[in-house]
MARBA-3410 file (N, C-alpha, C, O; in Angstrom, 1 decimal):
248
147.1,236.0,216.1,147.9,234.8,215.8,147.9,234.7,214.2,146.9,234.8,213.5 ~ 149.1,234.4,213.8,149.3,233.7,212.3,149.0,232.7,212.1,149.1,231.8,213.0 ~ 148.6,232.5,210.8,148.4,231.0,210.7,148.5,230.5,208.9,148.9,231.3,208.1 ~ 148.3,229.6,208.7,148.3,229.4,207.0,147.2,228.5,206.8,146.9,227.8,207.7 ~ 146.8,228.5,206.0,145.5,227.1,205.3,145.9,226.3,204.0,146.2,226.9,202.9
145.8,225.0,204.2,147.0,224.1,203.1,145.8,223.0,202.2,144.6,222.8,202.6 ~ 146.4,222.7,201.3,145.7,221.9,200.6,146.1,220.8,199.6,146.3,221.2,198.5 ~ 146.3,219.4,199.9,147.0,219.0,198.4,147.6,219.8,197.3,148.6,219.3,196.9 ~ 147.2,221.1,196.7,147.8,221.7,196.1,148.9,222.2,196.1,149.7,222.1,195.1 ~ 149.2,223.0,197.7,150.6,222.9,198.2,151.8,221.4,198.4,152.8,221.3,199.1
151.4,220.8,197.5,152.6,219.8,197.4,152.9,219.2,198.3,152.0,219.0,199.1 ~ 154.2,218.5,198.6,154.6,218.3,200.0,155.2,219.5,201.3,156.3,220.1,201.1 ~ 154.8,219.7,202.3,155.3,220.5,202.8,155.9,220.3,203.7,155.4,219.6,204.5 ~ 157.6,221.1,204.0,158.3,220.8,204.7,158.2,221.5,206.3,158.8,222.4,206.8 ~ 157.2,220.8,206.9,156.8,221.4,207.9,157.5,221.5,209.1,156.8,221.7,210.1
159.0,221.3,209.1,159.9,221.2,210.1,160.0,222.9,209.8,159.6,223.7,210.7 ~ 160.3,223.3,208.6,160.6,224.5,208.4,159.8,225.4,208.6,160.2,226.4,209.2 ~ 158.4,225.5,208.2,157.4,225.9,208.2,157.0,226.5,209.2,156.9,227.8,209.2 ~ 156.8,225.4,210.7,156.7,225.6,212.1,157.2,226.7,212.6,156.4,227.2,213.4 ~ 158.4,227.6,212.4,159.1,228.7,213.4,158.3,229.7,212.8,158.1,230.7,213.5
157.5,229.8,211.4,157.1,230.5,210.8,155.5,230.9,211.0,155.1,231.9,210.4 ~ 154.5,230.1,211.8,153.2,230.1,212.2,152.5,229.9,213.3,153.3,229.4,214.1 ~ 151.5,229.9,213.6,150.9,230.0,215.5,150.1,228.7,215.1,150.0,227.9,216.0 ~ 149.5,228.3,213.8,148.2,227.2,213.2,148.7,227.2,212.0,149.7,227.8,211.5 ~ 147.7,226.2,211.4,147.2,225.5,210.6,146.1,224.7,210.3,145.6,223.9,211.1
145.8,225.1,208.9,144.1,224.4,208.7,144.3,223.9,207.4,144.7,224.4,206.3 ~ 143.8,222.4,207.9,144.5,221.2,206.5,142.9,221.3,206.5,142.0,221.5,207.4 ~ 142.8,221.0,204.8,141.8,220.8,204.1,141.6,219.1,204.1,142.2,218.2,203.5 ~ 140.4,219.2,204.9,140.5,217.1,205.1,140.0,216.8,203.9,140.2,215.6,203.6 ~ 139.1,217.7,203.1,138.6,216.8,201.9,137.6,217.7,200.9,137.8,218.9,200.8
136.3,217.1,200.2,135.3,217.7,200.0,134.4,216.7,199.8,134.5,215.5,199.6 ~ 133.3,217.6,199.8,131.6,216.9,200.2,130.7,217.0,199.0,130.5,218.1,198.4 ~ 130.2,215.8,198.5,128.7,216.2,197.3,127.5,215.0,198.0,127.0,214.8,199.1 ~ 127.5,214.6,196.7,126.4,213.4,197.0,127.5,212.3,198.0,128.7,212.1,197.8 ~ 126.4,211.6,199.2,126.8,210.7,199.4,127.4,209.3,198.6,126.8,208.8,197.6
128.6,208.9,199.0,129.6,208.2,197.7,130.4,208.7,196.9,130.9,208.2,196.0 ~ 130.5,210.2,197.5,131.1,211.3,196.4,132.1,211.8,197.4,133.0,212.7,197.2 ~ 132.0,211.4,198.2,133.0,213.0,199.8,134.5,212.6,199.1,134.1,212.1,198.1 ~ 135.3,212.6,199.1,136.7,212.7,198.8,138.1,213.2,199.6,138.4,214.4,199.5 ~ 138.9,212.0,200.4,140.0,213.1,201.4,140.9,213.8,200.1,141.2,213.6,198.9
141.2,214.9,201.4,142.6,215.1,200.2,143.7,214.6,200.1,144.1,213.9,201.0 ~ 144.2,214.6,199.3,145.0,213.2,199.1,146.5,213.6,200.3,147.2,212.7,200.7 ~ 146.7,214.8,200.5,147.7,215.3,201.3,147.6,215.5,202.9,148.4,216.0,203.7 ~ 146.2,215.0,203.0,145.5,215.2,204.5,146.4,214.6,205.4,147.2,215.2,206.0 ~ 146.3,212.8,205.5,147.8,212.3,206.5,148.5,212.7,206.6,148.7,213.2,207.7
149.4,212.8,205.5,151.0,213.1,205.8,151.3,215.2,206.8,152.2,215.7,207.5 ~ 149.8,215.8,206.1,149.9,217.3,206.7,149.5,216.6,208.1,150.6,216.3,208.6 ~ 148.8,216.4,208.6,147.8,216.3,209.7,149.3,215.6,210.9,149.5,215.9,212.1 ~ 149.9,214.3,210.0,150.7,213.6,210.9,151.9,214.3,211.4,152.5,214.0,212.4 ~ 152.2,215.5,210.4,153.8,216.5,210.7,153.1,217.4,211.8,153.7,217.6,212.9
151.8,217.9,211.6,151.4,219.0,212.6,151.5,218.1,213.5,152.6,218.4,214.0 ~ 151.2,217.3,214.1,151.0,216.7,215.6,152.3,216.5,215.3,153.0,217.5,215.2 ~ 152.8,215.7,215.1,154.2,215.5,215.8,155.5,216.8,215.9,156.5,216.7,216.6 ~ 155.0,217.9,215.2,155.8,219.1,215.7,155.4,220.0,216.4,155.8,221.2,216.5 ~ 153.9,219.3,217.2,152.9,220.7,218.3,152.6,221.4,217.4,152.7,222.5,217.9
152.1,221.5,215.9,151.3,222.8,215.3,149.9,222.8,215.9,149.3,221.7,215.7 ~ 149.2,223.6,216.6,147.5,223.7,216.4,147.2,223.4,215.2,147.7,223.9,214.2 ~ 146.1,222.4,215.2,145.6,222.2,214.0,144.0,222.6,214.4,143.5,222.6,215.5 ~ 143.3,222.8,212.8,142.0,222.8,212.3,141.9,222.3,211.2,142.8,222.1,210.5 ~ 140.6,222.1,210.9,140.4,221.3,209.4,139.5,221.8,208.8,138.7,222.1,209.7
139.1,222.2,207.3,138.0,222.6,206.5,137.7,221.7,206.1,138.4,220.7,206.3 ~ 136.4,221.6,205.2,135.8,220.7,204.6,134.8,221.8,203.1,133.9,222.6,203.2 ~ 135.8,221.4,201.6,134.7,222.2,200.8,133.5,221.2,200.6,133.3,220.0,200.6 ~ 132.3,222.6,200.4,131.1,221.6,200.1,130.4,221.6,198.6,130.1,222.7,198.1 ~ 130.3,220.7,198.0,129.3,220.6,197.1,128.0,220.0,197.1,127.3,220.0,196.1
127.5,219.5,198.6,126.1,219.1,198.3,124.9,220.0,198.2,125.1,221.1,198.8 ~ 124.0,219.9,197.8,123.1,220.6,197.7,121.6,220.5,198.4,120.6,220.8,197.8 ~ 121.7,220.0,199.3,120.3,219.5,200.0,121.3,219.2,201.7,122.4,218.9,202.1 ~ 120.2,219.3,202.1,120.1,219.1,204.2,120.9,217.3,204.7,121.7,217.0,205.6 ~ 120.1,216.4,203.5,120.9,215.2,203.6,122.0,215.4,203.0,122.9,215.6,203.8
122.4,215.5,201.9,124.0,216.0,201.5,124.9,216.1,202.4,125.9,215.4,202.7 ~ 124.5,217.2,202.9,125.2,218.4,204.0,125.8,217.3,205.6,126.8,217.2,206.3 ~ 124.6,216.8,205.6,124.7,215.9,206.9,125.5,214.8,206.3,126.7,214.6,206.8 ~ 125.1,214.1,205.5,125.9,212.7,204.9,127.5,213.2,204.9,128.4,212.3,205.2 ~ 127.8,214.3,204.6,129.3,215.0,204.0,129.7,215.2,205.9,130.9,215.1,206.1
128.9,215.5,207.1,129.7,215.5,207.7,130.0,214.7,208.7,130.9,215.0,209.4 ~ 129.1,213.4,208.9,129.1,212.2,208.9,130.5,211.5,208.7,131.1,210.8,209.5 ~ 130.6,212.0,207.2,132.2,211.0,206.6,133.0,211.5,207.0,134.1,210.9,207.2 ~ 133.0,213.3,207.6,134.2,214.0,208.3,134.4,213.8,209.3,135.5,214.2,209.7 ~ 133.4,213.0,210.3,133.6,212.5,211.7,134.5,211.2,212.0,135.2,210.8,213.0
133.9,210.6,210.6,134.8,209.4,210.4,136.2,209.5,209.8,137.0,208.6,210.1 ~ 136.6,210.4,209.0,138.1,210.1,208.6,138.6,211.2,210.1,139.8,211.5,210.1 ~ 137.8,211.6,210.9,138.7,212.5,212.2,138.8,211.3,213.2,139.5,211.6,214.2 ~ 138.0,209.8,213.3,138.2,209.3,213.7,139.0,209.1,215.1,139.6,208.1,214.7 ~ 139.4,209.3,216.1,140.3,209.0,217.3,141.7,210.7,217.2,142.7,210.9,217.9
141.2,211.3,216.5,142.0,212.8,216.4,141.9,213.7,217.2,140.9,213.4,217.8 ~ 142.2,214.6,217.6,142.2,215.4,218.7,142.6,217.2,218.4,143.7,217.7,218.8 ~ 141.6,218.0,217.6,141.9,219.5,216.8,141.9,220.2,218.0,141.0,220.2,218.9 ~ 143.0,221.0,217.8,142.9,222.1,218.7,142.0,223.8,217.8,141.9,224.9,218.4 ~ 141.5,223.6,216.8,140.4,224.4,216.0,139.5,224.0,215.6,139.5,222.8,215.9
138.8,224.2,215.1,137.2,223.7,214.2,137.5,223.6,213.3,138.4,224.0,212.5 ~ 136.4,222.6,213.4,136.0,222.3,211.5,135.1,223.4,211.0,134.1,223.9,211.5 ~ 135.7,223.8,209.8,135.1,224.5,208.7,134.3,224.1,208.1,134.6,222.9,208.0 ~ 133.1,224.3,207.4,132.9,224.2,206.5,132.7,225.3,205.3,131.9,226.2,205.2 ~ 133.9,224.8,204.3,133.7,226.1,203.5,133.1,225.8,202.0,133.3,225.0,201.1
132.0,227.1,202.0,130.9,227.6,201.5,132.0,228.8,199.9,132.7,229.7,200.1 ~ 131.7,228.2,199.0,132.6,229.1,198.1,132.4,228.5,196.2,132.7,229.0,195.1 ~ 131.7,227.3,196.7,131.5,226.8,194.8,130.0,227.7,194.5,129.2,228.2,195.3 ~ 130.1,227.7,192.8,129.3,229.0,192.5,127.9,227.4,191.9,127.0,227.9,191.2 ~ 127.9,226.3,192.0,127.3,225.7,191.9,126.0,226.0,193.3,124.8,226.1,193.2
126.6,226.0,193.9,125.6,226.4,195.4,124.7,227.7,195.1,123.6,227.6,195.5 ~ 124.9,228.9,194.4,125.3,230.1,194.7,123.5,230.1,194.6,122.8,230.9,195.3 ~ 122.8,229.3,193.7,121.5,229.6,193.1,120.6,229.1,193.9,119.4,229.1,193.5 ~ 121.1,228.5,195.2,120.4,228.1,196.5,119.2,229.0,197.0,118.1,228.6,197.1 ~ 120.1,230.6,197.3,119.4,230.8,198.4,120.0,231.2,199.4,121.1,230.7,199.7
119.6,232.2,200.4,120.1,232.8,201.0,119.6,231.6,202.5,120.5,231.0,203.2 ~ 118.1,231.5,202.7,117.6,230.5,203.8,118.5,229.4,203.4,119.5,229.0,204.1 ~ 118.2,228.8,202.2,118.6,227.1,202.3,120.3,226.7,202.3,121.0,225.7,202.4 ~ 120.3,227.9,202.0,122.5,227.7,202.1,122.4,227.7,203.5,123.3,226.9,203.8 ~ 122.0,228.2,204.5,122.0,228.8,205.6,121.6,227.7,206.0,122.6,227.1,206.3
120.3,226.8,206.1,120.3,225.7,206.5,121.4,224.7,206.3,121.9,224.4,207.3 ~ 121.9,224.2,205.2,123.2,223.4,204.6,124.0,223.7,205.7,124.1,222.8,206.6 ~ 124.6,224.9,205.9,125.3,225.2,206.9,124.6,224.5,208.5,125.0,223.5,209.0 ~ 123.7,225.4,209.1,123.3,224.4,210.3,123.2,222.7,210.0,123.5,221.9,210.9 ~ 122.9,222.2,208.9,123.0,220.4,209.0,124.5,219.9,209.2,125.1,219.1,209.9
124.6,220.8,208.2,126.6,220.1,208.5,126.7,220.3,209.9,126.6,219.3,210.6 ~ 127.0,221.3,210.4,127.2,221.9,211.7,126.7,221.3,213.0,127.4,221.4,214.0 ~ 125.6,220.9,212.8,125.1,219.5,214.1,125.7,218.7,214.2,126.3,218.3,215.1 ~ 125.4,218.1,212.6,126.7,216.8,212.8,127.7,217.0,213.7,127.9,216.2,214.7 ~ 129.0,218.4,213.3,129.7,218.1,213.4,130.1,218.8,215.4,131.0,218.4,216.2
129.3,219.4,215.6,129.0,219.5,217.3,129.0,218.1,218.0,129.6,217.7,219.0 ~ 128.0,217.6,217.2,127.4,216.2,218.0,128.1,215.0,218.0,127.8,214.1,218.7 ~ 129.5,215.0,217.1,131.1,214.6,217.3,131.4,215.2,218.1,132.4,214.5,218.4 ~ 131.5,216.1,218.9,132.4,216.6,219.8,133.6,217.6,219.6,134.6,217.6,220.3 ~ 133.3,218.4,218.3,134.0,219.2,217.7,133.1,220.4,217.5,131.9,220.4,217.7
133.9,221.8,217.0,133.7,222.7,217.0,133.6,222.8,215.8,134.5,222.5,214.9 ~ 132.3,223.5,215.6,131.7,223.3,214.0,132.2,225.6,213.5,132.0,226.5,214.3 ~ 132.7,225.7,212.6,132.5,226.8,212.1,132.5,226.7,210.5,132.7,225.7,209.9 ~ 132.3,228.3,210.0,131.8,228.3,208.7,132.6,229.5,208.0,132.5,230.7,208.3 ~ 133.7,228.8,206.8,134.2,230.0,205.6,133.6,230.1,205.1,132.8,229.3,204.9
133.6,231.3,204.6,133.2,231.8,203.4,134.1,233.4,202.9,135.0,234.0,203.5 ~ 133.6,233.7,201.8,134.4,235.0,201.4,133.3,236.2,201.2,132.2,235.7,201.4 ~ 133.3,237.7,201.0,132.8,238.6,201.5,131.6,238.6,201.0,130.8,238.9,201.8 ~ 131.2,238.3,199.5,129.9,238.3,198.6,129.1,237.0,199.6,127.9,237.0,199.9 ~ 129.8,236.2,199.9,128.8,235.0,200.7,128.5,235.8,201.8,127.4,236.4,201.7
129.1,236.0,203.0,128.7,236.1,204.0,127.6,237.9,203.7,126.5,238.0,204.1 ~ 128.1,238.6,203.2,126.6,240.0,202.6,125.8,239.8,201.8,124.8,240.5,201.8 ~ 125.9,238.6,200.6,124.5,238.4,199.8,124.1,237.0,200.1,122.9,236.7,199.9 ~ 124.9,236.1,200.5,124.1,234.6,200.3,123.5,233.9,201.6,122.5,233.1,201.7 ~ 124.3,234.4,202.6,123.7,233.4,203.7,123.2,234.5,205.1,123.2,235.8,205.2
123.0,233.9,205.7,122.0,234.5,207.2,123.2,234.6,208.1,123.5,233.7,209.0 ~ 124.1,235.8,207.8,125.3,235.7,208.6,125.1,235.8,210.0,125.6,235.0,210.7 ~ 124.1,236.9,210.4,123.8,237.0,212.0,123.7,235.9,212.2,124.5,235.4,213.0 ~ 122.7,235.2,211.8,122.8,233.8,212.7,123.6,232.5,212.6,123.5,231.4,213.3 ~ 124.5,232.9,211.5,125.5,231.9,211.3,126.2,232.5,212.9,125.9,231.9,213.9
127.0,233.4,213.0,127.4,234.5,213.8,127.5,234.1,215.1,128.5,234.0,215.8 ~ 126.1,233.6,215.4,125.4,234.3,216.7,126.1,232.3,217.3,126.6,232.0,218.4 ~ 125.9,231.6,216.1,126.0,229.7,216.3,127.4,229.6,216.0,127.7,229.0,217.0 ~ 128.0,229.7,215.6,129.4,229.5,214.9,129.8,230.4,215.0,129.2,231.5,215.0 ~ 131.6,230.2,215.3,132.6,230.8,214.7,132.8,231.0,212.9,132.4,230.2,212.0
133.3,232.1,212.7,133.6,232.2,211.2,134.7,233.0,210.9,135.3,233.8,211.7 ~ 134.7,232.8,209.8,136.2,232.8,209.0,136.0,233.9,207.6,134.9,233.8,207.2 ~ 136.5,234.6,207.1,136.1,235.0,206.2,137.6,235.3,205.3,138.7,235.4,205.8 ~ 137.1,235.2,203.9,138.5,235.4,202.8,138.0,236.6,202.4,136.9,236.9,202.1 ~ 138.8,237.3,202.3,138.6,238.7,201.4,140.5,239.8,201.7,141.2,240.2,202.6
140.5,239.5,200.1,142.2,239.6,199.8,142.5,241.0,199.7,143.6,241.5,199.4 ~ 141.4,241.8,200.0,141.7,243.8,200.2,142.8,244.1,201.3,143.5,243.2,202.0 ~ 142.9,245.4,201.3,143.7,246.1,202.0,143.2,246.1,203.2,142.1,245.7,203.4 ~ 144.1,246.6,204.2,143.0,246.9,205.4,144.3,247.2,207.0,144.3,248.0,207.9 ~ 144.9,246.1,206.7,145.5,246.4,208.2,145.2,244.8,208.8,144.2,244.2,208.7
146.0,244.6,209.3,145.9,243.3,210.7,144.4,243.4,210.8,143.5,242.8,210.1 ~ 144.2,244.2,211.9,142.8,244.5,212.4,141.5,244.8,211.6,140.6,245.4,212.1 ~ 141.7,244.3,210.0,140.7,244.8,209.7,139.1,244.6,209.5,138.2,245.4,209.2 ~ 139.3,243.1,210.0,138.3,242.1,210.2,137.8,241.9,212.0,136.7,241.4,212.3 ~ 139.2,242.4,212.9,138.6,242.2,214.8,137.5,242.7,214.8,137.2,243.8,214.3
136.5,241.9,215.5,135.3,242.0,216.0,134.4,242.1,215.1,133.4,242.7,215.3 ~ 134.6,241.6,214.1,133.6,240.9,212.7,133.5,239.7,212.8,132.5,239.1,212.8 ~ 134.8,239.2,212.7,134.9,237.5,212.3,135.6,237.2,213.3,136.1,238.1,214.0 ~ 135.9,235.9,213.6,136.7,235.4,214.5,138.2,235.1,213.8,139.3,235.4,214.2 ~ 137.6,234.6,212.5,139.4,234.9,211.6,139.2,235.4,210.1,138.1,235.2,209.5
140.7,236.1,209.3,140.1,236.5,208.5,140.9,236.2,207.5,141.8,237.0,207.7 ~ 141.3,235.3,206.1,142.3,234.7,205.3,142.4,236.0,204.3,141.5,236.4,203.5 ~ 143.7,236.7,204.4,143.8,237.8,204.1,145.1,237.6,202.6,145.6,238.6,202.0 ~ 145.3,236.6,202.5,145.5,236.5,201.1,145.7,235.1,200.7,145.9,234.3,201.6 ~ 145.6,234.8,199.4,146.1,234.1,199.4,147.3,233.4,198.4,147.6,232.2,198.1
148.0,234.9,198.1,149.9,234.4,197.7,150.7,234.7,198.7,151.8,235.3,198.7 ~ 150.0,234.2,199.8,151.7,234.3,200.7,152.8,233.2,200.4,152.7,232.3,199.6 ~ 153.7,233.6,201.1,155.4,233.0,200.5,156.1,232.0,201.9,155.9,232.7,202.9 ~ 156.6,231.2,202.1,156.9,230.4,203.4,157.9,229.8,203.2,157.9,229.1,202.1 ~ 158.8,229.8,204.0,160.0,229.0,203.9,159.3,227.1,204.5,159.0,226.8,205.6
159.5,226.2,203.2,159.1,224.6,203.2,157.8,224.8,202.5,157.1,223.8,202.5 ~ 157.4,225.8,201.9,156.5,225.7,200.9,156.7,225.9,199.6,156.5,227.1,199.4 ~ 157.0,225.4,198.5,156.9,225.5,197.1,155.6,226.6,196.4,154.5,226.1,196.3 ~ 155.7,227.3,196.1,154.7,228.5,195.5,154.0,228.9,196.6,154.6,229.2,197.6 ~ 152.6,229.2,196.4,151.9,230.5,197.5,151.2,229.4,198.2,151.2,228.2,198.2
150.6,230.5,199.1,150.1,229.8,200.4,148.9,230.3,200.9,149.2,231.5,200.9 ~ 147.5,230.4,201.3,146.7,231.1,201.9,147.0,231.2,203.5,146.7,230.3,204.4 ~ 147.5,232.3,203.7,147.8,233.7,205.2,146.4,233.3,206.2,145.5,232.5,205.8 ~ 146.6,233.8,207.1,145.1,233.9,208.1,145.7,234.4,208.9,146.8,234.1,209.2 ~ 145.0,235.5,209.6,144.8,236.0,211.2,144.3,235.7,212.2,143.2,236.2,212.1
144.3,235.2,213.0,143.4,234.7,214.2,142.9,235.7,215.2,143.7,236.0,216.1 ~ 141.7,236.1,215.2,141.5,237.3,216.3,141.1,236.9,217.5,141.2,237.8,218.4 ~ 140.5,235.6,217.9,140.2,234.8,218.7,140.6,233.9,219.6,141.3,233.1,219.0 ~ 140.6,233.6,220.5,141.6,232.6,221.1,141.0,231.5,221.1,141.0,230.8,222.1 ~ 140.5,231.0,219.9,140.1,229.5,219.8,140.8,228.5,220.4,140.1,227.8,221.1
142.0,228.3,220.4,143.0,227.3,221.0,142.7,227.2,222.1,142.4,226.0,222.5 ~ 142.6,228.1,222.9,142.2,228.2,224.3,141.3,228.0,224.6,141.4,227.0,225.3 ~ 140.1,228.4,224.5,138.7,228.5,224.7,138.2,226.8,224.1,137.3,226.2,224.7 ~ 138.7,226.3,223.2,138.7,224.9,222.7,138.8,223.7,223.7,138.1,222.7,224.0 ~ 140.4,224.5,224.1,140.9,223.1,225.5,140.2,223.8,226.6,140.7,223.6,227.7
139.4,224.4,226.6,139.0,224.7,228.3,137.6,224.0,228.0,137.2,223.5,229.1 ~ 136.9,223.9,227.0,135.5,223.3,226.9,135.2,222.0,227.1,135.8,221.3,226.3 ~ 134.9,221.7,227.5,134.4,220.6,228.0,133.2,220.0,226.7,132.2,220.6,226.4 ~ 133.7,218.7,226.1,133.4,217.7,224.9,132.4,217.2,225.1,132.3,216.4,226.1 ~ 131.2,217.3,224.2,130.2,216.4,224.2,129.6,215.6,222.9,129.2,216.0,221.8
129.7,214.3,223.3,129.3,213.9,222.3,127.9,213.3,221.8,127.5,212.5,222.6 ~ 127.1,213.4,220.9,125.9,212.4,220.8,126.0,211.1,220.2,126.3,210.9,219.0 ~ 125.7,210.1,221.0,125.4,208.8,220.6,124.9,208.4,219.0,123.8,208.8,218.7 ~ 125.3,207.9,218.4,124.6,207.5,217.3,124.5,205.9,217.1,125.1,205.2,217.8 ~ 123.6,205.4,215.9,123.6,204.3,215.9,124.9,203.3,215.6,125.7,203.5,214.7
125.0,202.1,216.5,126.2,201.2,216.5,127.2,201.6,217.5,128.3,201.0,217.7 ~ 126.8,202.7,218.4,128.3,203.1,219.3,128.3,202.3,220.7,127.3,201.8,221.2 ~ 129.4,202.3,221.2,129.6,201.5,222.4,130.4,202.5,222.9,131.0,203.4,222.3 ~ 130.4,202.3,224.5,131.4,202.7,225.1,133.0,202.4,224.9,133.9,203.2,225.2 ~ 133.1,200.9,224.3,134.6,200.8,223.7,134.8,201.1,222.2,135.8,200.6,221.7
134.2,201.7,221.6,134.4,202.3,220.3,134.3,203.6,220.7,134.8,204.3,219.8 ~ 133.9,204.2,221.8,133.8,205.9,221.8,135.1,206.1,222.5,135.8,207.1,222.3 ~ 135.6,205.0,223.5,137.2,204.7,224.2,137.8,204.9,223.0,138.9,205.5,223.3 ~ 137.7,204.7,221.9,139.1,204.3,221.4,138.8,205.4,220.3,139.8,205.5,219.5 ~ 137.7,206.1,220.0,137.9,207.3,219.3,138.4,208.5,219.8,138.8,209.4,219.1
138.5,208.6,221.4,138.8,210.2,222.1,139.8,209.0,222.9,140.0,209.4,224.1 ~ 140.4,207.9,222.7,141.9,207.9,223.6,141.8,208.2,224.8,142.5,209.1,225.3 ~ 140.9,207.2,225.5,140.3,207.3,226.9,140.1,205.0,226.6,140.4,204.2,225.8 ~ 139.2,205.1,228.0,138.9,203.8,228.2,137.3,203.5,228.6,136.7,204.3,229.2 ~ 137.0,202.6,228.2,135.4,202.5,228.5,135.1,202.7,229.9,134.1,203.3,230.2
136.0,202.4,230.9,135.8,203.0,231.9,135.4,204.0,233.1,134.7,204.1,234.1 ~ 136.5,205.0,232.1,136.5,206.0,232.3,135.5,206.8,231.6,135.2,207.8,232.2 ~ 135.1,206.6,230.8,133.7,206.8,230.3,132.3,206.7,231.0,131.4,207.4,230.6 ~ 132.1,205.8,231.8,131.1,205.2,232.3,131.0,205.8,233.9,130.1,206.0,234.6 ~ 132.6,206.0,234.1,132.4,206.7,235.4,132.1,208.1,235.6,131.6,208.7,236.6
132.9,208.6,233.8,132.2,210.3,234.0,130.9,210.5,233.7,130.3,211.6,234.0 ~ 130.4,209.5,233.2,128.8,210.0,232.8,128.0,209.5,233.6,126.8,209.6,233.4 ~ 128.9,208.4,235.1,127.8,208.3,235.8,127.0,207.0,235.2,126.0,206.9,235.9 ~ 126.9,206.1,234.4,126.5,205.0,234.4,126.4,203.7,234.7,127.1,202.8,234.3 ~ 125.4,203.5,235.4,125.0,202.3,235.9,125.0,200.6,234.8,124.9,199.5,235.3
124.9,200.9,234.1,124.9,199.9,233.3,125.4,200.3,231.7,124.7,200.5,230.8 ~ 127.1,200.3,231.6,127.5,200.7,230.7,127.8,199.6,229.7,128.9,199.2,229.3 ~ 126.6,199.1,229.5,126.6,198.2,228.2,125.2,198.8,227.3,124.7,198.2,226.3 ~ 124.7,199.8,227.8,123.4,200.5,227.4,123.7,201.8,226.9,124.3,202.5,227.7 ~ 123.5,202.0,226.2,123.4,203.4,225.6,122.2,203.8,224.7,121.7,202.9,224.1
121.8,204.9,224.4,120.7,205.5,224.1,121.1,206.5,222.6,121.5,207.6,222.6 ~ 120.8,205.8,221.4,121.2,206.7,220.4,119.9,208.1,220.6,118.7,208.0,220.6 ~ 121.1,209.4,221.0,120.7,210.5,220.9,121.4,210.8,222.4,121.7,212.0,222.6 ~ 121.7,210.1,223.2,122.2,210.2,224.5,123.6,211.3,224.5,124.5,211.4,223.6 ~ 123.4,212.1,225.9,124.6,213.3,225.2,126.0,212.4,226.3,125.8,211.8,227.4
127.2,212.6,225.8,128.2,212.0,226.9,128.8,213.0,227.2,128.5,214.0,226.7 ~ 129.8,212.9,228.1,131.0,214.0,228.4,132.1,213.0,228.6,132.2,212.0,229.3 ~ 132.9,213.5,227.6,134.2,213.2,226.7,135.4,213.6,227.2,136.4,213.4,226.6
END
């Protein structure tokens, strides 16, 4: 599958036109530092609102700048909240790429990654991790990124379609591509995976956190408290248990 990855930078995009031309799309929802610092992109709505209303698959990245385990968590926290009541047919990214990180560490980037990444499971979303070729062979614990996550990898070489299948699940293989409803370049992707699929066939779990109700978790996944209480089987659905797992 084709696909493109967008960013505020790309301007406005005419995504009526765009659509005949791609299988996905992965809006960059924002970036992450210190808590008080996360930031949407300023082009996230208006991308995010054209894909659903013209059936694009969508996914979303998230760049990071935090540097610590709370960071990491705090940044994906705010991503759960601006996804608020949304519904991705791909993962969230988190992409690993500023050279401010770089003096981390191979273990503690590798943790950064697993903190974000709970979080963003324990929304009920599919957590994976970019990066480009020097990260995933010198900086981080790829096997076991691997083994937990889907991943994505940028590396703008030669190679062929296939030159990434059965390495990565996708691979951003340049990034001056050209598109009709786009103004200048674009970053390309391959998809070797049937994420889309394998996505809607999974069955959603979510973890409880503090302040949730059954009619706030209704009205984030577009269901009814109801129906909530009857899938998980609850006897008294005015109780809930922060850490409690649901099915969504």
């Amino acid at each position: 599958m084709f696909g493109i990855d967008v960013s505020q930078f790309q301007g406005e995009i005419d995504w009526a036109r765009v659509m005949p031309q791609i299988d996905f799309a992965i809006l960059r929802l924002g970036w992450t530092g210190r808590p008080g610092n996360h930031t949407l992109d300023s082009r996230f709505e208006r991308n995010y609102y054209e894909c659903r209303r013209l059936g694009i698959p969508i996914g979303v990245y998230v760049y990071a700048y935090g540097r610590t385990e709370a960071e990491a968590e705090s940044g994906a926290y705010w991503a759960l909240d601006r996804l608020w009541g949304r519904r991705l047919q791909l993962p969230v990214y988190l992409d690993l790429e500023d050279d401010s990180l770089v003096s981390l560490g191979r273990d503690r980037l590798t943790r950064l990654c697993v903190a974000f990444n709970t979080v963003i499971e324990q929304g009920a979303f599919w957590a994976g991790i970019y990066a480009n070729l020097y990260w995933y062979r010198d900086l981080l614990n790829t096997a076991e990124l691997k083994r937990r996550y889907t991943t994505w990898i940028a590396d703008y070489s030669d190679g062929g379609r296939d030159k990434y299948k059965g390495q990565f699940d996708m691979w951003q293989n340049s990034a001056a591509g050209r598109l009709e409803g786009i103004q200048g370049e674009v970053d390309t992707d391959i998809l070797y995976r049937d994420l889309i699929g394998e996505i809607a066939r999974a069955p959603r779990r979510y973890t409880v956190r503090p302040g949730d109700s059954l009619w706030t978790l209704a009205q984030r996944f577009g269901t009814t408290w109801q129906q909530l209480a009857r899938k998980n089987g609850l006897a008294d659905p005015d109780r809930l248990s922060v850490g409690q797992v649901l099915l969504v």
